[in-house]
C-alpha positions in Angstrom: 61.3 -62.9 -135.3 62.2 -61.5 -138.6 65.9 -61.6 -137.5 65.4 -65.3 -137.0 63.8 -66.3 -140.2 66.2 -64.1 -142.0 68.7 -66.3 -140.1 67.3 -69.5 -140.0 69.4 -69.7 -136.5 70.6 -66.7 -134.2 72.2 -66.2 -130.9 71.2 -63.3 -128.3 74.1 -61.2 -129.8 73.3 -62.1 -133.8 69.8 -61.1 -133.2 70.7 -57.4 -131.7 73.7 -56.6 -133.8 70.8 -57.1 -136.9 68.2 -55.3 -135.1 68.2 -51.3 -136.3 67.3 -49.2 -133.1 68.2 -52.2 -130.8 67.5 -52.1 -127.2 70.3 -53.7 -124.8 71.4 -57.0 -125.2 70.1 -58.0 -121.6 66.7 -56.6 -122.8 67.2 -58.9 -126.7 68.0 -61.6 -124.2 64.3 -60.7 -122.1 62.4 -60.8 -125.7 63.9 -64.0 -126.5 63.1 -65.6 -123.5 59.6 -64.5 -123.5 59.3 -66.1 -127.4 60.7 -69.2 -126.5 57.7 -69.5 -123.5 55.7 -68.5 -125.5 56.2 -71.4 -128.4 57.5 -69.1 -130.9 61.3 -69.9 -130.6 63.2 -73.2 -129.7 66.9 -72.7 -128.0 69.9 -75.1 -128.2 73.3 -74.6 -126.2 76.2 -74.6 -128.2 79.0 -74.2 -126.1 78.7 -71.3 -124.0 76.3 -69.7 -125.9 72.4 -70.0 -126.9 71.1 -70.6 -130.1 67.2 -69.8 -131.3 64.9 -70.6 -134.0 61.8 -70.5 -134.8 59.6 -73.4 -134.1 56.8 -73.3 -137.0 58.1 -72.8 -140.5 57.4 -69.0 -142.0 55.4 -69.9 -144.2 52.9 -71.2 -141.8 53.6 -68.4 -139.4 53.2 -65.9 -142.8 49.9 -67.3 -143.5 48.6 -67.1 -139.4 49.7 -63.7 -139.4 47.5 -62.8 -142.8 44.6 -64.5 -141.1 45.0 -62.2 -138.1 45.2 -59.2 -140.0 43.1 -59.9 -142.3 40.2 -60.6 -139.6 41.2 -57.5 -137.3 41.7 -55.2 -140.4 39.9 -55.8 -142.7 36.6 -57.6 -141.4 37.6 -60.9 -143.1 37.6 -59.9 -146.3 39.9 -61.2 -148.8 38.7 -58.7 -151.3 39.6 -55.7 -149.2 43.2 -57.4 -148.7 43.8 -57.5 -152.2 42.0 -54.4 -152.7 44.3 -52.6 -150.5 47.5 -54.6 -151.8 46.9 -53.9 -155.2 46.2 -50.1 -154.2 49.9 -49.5 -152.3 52.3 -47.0 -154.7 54.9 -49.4 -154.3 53.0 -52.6 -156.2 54.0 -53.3 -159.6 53.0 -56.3 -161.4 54.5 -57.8 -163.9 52.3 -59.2 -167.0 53.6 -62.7 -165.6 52.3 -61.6 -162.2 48.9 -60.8 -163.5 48.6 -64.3 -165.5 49.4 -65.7 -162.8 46.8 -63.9 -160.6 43.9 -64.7 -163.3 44.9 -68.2 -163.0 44.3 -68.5 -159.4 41.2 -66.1 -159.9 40.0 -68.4 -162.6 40.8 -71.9 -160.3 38.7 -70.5 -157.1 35.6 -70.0 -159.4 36.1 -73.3 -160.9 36.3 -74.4 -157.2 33.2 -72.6 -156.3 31.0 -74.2 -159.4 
């Protein structure tokens, strides 16, 4: 799926070439199958060949996948998320980031009241 959103649009053969480790192409061709009966993908001939895309934009399918991890992980907690985001070596906020953060901080308790 990440190949696809990178992509917007990717054949069987787009999808494994961008794939690091990638299994064979009859097997890329299996996974894509089983995301398009699933709902996850749409296809489209062109030609001789199969075009896929996602069917639900990422940022909807962003936000379902922090729900889900954010109920199996971390008991639904949006404090632990943030917690545990802020608490990764690799985060580094910028003073603009932190305003920002405040102001959404400061518009859920204004929300709340």
């Amino acid at each position: 799926m990440d190949v696809i959103y990178r992509k917007k649009e990717a054949s069987a053969a787009d999808v494994q070439e961008a794939m690091t480790d990638a299994p064979g192409y009859s097997a890329v061709r299996a996974l894509l199958r089983i995301l398009v009966d699933k709902g996850q993908l749409v296809i489209r001939k062109e030609g001789n060949r199969y075009l896929y895309r996602a069917s639900t934009p990422v940022e909807e399918a962003g936000e379902s996948a922090v729900k889900h991890v954010m109920d199996t992980f971390f008991d639904n907690s949006v404090e632990r998320v943030v917690s545990t985001l802020l608490e990764l070596e690799k985060t580094k906020l910028s003073e603009e980031d932190l305003d920002r953060l405040q102001d959404m901080i400061d518009n859920a308790r204004e929300e709340e009241e």
